[in-house]
MARKE-52023 format. One record per atom (N, C-alpha, C): x, y negated, z negated. Coordinates in steps of 0.2 Angstrom, whole numbers, plus 5000, padded with zeros to 4 digits. Example, Ala and Ser with C-alpha at 12.3 -4.5 7.8 and 13.67 -1.06 7.14 Angstrom:
MARKE-52023
506650284961/506250224961/506650164961/506450114965/506850054964/506450004961/
end
This chain:
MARKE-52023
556142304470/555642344475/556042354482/556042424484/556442444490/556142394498/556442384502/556142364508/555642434510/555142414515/554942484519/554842484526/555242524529/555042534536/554942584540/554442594544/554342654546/555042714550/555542684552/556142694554/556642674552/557242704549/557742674548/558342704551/558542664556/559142694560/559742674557/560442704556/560942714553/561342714558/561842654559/562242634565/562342594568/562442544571/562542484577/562942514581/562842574584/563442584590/563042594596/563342634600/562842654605/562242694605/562542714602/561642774600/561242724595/561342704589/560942654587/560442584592/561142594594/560642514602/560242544605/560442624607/559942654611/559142684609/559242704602/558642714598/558342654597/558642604595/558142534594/557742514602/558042534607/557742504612/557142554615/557142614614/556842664615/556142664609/556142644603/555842614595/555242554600/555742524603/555142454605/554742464610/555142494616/554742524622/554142574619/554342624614/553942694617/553542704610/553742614604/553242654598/553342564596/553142534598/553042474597/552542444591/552142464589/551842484583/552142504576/552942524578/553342534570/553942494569/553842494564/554342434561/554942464561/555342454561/556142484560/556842434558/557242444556/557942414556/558342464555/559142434559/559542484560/560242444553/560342464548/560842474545/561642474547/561842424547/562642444551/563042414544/563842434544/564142434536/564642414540/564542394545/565142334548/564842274547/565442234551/565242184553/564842164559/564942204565/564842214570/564442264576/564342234581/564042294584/564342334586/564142394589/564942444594/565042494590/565142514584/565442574582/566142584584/566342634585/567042654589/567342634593/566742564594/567142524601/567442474598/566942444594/567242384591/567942404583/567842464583/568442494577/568842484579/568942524586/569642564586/570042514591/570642484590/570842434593/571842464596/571642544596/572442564599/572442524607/573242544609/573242554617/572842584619/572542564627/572342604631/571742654628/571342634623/570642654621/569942654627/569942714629/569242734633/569142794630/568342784636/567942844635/568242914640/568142964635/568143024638/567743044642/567143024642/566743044647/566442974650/566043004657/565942954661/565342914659/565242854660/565042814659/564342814662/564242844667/563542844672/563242904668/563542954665/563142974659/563142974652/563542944649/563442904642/563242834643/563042804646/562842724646/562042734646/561742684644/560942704645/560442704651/560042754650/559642754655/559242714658/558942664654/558542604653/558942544655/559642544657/560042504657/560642524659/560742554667/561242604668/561942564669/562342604669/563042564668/563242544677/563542504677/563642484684/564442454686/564742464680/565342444681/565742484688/566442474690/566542514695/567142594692/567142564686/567542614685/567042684680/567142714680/566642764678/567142794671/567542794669/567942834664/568042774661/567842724656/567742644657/568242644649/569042584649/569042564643/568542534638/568742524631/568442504627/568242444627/568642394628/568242324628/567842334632/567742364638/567242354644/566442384638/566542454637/566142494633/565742444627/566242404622/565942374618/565442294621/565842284627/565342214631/564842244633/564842314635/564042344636/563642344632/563842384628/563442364622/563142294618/563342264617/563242194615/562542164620/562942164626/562542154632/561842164630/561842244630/561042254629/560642244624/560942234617/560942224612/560442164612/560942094616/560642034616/560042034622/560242074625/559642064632/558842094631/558942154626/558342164621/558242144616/558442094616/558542064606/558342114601/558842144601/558842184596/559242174589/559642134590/560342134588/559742094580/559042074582/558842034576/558442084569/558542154572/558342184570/558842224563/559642214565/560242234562/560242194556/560542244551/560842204545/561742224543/561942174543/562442204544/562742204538/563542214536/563842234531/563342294525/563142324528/562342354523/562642464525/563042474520/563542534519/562742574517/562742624519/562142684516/562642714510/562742704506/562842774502/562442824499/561942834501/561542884498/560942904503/560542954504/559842944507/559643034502/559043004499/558543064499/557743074500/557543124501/556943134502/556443164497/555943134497/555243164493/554743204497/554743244497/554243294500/553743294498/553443284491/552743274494/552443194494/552843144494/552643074498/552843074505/553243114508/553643114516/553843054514/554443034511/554542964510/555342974510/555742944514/556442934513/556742874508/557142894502/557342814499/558142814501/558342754503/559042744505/559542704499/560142734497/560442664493/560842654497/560942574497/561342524499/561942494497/562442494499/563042424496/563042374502/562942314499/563342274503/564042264502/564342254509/565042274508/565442194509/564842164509/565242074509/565242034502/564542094498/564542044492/564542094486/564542164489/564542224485/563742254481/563242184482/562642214482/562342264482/561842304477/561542364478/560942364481/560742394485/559842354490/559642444490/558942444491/558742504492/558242514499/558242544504/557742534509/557242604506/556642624509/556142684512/556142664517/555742724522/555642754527/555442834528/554842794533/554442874534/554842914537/555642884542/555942934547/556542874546/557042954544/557842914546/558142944551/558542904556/559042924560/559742904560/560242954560/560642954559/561242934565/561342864566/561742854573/562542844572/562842874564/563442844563/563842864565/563942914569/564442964573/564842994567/565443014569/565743084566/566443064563/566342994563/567142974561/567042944550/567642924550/567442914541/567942824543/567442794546/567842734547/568242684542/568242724537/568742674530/569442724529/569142784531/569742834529/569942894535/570242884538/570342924546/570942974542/570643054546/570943114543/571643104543/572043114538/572743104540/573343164536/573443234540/573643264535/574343244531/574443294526/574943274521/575743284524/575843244524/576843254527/577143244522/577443294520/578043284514/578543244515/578543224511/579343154513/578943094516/578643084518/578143024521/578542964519/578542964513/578642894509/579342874509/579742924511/580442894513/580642894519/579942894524/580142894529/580142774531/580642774533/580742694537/580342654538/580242684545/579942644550/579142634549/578842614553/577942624553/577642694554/577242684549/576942744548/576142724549/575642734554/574842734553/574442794558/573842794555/573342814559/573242754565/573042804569/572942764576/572342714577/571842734571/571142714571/571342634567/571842634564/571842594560/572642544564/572842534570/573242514576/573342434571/574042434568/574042344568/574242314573/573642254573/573542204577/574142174582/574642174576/575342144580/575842174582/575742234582/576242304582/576642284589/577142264587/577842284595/578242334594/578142364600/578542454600/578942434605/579042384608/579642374613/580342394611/580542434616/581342454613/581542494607/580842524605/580942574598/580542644599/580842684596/580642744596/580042744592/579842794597/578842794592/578842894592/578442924589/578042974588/577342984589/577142994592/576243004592/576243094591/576043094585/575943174583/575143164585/574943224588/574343244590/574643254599/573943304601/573843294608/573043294613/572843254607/572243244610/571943194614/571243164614/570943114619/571443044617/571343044610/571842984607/572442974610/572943034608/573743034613/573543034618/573343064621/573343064630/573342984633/572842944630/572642884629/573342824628/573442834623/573942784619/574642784623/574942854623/575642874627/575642844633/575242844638/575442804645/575442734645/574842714640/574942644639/575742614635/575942644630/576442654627/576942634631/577042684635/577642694640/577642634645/577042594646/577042544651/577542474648/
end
């Protein structure tokens, strides 16, 4: 038997925290839960673990309204961005609403019940679970957090040294005294390279 909630928000990051708080305040009346396929809360913030990880945009206007950002840096790194998050999370208890490790693989809709069915994996025990929902929202952002786009480089395999996506940064990674490449020139490079260089 599927669970049923009038809402089901898809994501634990910032937008998902943001929708659940917006859910309580302005429609308190409806049931909801938010779906996260991590472990964790944060999204983006909590994944992405390169050098020098911040936001591109300012902070006074991606942070929430209900709970405006106050830090003194305005262009704010990562770990600052993921303690905000958390922060509100636990200061609206919200966080009890999450389930975690709970991957969407599927959503369809029935049109004449208005009735969303969602399928589920858990991804801690591989379990199949199924939700409804009269309304789904989608907070997962734009990334494919298992598989980060990586074009095809011929000879790859015989290249030496360390080879990764930046989304995916080992933990222990020392680039002291070694030559590195960051191909790309984006928010990510621009980011990573100065840090790099310090």
């Amino acid at each position: 038997m599927p669970q049923h909630v009038d809402v089901l928000i898809v994501g634990a990051g910032i937008s998902g925290i943001g929708t659940a708080w917006h859910l309580q305040k302005f429609c308190p009346d409806r049931s909801f839960t938010i779906l996260e396929g991590r472990h964790a809360i944060g999204g983006t913030w909590d994944l992405f673990r390169y050098p020098g990880i911040r936001s591109d945009s300012d902070m006074y206007t991606l942070g929430y309204s209900f709970e405006p950002w106050t830090d003194a840096k305005a262009i704010a790194d990562g770990p600052s961005i993921l303690d905000y998050v958390n922060r509100v999370a636990d200061k609206y208890d919200i966080r009890r609403h999450i389930r975690f490790n709970h991957h969407v693989k599927s959503a369809s809709f029935d049109s004449e019940r208005g009735l969303w069915t969602v399928e589920v994996q858990r991804t801690d025990s591989g379990e199949a679970t199924r939700f409804t929902c009269d309304w789904l929202h989608m907070c997962s952002g734009y990334y494919d957090y298992r598989e980060a786009y990586l074009p095809d480089f011929p000879g790859k395999e015989q290249f030496k040294g360390t080879f990764f996506h930046a989304q995916f940064w080992p933990e222990k990674l020392d680039f002291a005294g070694k030559r590195a490449v960051v191909i790309g020139s984006g928010a990510t490079a621009v980011t990573i390279v100065p840090e790099m260089a310090k």
